[in-house]
C-alpha positions in Angstrom: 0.0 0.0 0.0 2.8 2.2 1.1 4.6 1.5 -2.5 1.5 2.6 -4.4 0.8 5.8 -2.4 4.2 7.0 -3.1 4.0 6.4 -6.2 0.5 8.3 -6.4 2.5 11.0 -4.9 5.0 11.0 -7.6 3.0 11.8 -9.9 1.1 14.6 -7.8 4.4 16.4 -7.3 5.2 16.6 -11.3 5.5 20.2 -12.4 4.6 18.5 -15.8 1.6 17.4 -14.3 0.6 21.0 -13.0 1.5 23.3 -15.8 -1.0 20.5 -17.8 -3.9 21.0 -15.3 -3.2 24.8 -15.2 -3.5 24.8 -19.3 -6.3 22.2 -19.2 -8.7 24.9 -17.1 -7.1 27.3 -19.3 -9.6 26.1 -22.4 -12.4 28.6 -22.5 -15.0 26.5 -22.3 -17.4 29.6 -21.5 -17.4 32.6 -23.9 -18.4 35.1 -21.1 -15.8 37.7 -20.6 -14.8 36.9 -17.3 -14.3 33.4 -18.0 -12.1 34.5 -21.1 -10.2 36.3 -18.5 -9.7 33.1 -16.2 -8.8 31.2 -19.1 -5.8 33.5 -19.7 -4.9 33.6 -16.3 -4.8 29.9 -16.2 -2.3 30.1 -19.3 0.0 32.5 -18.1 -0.3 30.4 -14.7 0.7 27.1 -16.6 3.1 28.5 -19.1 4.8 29.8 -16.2 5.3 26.6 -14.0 6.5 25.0 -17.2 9.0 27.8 -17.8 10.2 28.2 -14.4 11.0 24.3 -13.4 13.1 23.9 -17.0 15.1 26.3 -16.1 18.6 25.1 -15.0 19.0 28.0 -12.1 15.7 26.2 -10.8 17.0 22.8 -10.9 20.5 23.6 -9.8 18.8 25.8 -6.1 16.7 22.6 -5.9 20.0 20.4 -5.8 21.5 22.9 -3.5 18.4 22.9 -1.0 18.8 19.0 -0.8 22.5 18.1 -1.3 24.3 20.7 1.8 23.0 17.4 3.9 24.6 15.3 2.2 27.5 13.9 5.2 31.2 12.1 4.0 31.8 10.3 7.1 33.9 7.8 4.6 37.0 6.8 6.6 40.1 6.2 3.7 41.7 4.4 6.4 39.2 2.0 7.4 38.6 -1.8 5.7 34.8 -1.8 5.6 33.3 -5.2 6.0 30.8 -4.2 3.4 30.2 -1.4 0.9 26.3 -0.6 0.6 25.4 0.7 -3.0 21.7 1.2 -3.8 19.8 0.7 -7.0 18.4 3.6 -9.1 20.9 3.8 -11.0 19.4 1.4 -13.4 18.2 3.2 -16.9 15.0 1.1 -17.3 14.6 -2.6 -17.5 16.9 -5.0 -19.5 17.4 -8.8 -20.0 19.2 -10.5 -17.9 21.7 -10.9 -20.5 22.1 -7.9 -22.0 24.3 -5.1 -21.8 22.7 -2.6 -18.6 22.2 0.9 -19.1 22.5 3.8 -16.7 21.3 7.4 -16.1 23.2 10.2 -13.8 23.2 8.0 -10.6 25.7 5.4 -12.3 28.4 7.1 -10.0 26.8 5.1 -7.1 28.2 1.8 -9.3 31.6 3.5 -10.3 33.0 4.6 -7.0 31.4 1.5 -5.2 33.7 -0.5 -7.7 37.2 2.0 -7.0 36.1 1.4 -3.3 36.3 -2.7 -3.6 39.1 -2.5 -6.2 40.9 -0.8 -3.8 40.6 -3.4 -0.9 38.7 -0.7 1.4 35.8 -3.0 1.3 35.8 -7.0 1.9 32.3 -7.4 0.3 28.9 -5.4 -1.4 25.6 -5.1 -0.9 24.0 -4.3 -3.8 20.1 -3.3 -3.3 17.8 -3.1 -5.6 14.5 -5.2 -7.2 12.8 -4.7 -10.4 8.8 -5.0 -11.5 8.7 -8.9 -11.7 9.0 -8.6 -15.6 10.3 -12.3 -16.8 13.5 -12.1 -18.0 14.8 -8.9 -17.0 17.6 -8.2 -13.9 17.0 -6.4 -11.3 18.8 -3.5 -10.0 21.1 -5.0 -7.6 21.5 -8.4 -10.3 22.6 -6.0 -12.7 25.1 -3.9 -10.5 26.7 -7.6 -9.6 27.1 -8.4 -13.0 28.5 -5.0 -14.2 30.8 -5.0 -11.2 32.1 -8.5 -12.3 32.7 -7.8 -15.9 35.1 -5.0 -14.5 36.9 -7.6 -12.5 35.4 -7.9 -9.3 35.2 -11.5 -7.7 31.5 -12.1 -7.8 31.9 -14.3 -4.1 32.7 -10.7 -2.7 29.0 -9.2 -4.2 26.0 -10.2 -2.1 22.4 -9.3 -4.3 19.8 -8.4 -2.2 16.9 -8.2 -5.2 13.2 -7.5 -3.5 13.7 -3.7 -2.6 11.2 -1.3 -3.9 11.9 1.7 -2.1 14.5 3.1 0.5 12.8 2.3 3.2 13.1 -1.6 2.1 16.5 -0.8 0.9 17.6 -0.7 4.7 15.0 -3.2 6.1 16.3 -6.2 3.5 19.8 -4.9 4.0 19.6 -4.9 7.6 18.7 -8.6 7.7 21.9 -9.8 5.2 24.3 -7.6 8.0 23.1 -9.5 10.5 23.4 -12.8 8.6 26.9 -12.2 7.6 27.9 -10.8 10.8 28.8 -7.1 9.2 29.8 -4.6 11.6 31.5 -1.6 9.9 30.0 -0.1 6.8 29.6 2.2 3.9 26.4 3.8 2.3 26.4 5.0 -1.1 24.1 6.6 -3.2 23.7 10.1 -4.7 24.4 12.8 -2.6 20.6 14.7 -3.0 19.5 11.1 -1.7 21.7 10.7 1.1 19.6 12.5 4.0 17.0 10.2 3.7 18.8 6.9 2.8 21.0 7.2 5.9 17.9 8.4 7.8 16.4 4.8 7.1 19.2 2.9 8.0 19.6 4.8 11.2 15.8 4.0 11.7 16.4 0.1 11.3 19.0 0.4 13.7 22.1 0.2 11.2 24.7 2.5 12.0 26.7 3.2 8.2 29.4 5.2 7.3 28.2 7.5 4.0 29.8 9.0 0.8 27.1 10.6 -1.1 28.6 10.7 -5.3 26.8 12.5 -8.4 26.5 15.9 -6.6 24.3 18.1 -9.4 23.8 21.4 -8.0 25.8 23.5 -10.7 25.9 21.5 -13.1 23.4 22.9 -15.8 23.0 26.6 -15.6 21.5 27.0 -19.4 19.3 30.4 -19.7 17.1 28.5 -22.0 14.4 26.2 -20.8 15.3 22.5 -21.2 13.0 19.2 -20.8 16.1 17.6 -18.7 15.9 20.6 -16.5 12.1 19.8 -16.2 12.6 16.5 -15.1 15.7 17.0 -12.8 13.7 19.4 -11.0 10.5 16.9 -10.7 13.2 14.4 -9.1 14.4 17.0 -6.8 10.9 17.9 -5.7 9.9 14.2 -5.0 12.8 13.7 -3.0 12.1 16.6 -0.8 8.4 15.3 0.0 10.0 11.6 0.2 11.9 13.1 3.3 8.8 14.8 4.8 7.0 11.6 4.2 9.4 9.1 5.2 9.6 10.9 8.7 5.7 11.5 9.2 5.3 7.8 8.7 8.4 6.7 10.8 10.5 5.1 8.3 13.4 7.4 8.6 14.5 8.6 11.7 16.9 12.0 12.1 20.8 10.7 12.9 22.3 12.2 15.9 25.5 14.5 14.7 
């Protein structure tokens, strides 16, 4: 239930979504004067929230808003007993045998892979489920088998393949730590995700180290309105209600500095 009403929320938060309704109830479907004059201001209304969330200063004070919480407690010194990725990084679905594809979050994958490379980390956890489809990999199958076509031993990569959301991200997590015996670790994800994802873990009682990646406040400053800006901006607003909502329903819990 939880799943669906977040995803019901998704698509109430889309600035796509209101600069539609706005034009919609711009249609005069009267021909009275005042309700020509409505129509307009329903136009100018929509044009406008259309205009303003493709801008790139938008999107990139969005970013900003979300990703000053975004903590490195990483410790260069320490071997972690288990690196923590989390899927959405994942451009769609794929068969299981194909070549994966990514979008901006594919950092997550990349540094998790330097970090294992390295030796800093004995073992993954890579989180992340699909929609059921037959024949096509999950997130956290398809992070394993990218990480082991770049040469990481797939014994050291543990799939945990049922996650749906964060908050399940840190419950099914939570349950391979204590299985394996984990004690020190390392969150990462992107670093306008990070508040809440660490918030989670905190909340099912997993203590992590973090290193938020794919920072992208800055990065697209165009004066022109863009589509990407459009939906970078929708991503930023859903994550700032996910925090709100997460903590009103007691799946994230605030972590003591």
């Amino acid at each position: 239930m939880f799943f669906f009403l977040s995803k019901l929320l998704d698509v109430l938060v889309s600035p796509l979504l209101w600069g539609i309704v706005l034009l919609a109830f711009a249609v005069p479907w009267r021909r009275s004067k005042p309700a020509r004059r409505g129509a307009r201001l329903f136009a100018g209304a929509g044009i406008a929230v259309l205009t303003i969330f493709s801008l790139g200063s938008v999107e990139s004070a969005l970013f900003v808003s979300l990703e000053r919480s975004a903590v490195t407690s990483h410790r260069p010194s320490v071997t972690y007993d288990a690196v923590i990725v989390l899927g959405g990084a994942v451009q769609g679905g794929r068969n299981a045998t194909a070549p994966g594809s990514y979008n901006d979050a594919v950092d997550r994958l990349v540094v998790a892979f330097e970090i294992l490379q390295s030796g800093r980390a004995k073992q993954a956890i890579l989180t992340g489920g699909g929609f059921g489809e037959a024949g096509v990999a999950t997130d956290g199958e398809t992070m394993r088998d990218q990480l082991v076509s770049w040469g990481i031993d797939e014994r050291r990569l543990l799939v945990e393949p049922r996650a749906m959301n964060t908050r399940q991200n840190a419950v099914y997590t939570r349950t391979m730590v204590e299985q394996h015996g984990f004690r020190s670790l390392l969150l990462i994800t992107s670093a306008f995700h990070m508040l809440r994802s660490r918030e989670c873990f905190h909340a099912v009682g997993l203590q992590v180290d973090t290193l938020p990646t794919d920072f992208r406040a800055g990065r697209g400053l165009a004066l022109m309105p863009r589509a990407m800006h459009l939906g970078n901006s929708e991503l930023a607003i859903r994550e700032m209600l996910g925090r709100v909502v997460y903590r009103t329903v007691g799946y994230a819990e605030p972590v003591p500095l």
